[in-house]
C-alpha positions in Angstrom: 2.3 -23.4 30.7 -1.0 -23.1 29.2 -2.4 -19.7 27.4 -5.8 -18.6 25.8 -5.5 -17.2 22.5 -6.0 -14.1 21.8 -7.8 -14.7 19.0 -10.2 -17.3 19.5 -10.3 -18.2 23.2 -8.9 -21.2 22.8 -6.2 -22.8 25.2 -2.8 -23.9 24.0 0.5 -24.4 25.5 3.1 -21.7 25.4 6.3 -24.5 25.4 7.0 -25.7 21.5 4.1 -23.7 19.7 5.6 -21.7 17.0 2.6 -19.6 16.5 2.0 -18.3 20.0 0.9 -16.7 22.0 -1.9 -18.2 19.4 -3.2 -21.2 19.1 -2.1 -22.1 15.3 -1.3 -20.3 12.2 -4.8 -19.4 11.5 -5.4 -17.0 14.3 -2.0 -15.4 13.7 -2.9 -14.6 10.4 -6.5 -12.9 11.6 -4.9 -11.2 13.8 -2.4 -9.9 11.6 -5.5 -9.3 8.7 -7.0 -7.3 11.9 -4.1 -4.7 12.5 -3.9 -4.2 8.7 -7.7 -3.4 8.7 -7.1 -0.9 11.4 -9.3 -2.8 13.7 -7.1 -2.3 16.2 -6.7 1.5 15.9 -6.8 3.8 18.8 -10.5 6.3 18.6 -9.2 9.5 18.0 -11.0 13.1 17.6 -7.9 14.4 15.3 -8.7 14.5 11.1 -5.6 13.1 9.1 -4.2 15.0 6.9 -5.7 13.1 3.8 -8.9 12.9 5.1 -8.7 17.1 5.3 -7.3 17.1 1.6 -10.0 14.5 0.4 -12.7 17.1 2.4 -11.0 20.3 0.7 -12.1 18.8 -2.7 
């Protein structure tokens, strides 16, 4: 079965690719770099609690 990357649009197959459902180790890794950026955070109209504290001071 073939996929497109999440990443980088690119098509790969699903069977014996150890990085999927990307293409190769690379796009793992920016996608991974992309959740720890928050880039993938949900919009929200809430303030966090440390942004409140950091505003407080």
């Amino acid at each position: 079965m073939e996929i497109s990357c999440p990443v980088c649009k690119k098509i790969a197959q699903w069977k014996d690719n150890v990085s999927r459902p990307f293409c190769s180790e690379r796009c793992k890794l920016t996608d991974l770099g992309r959740w720890a950026e928050g880039a993938y955070a949900l919009p929200t109209d809430e303030i966090i609690e440390e942004e409140q504290a950091e505003n407080e001071n």
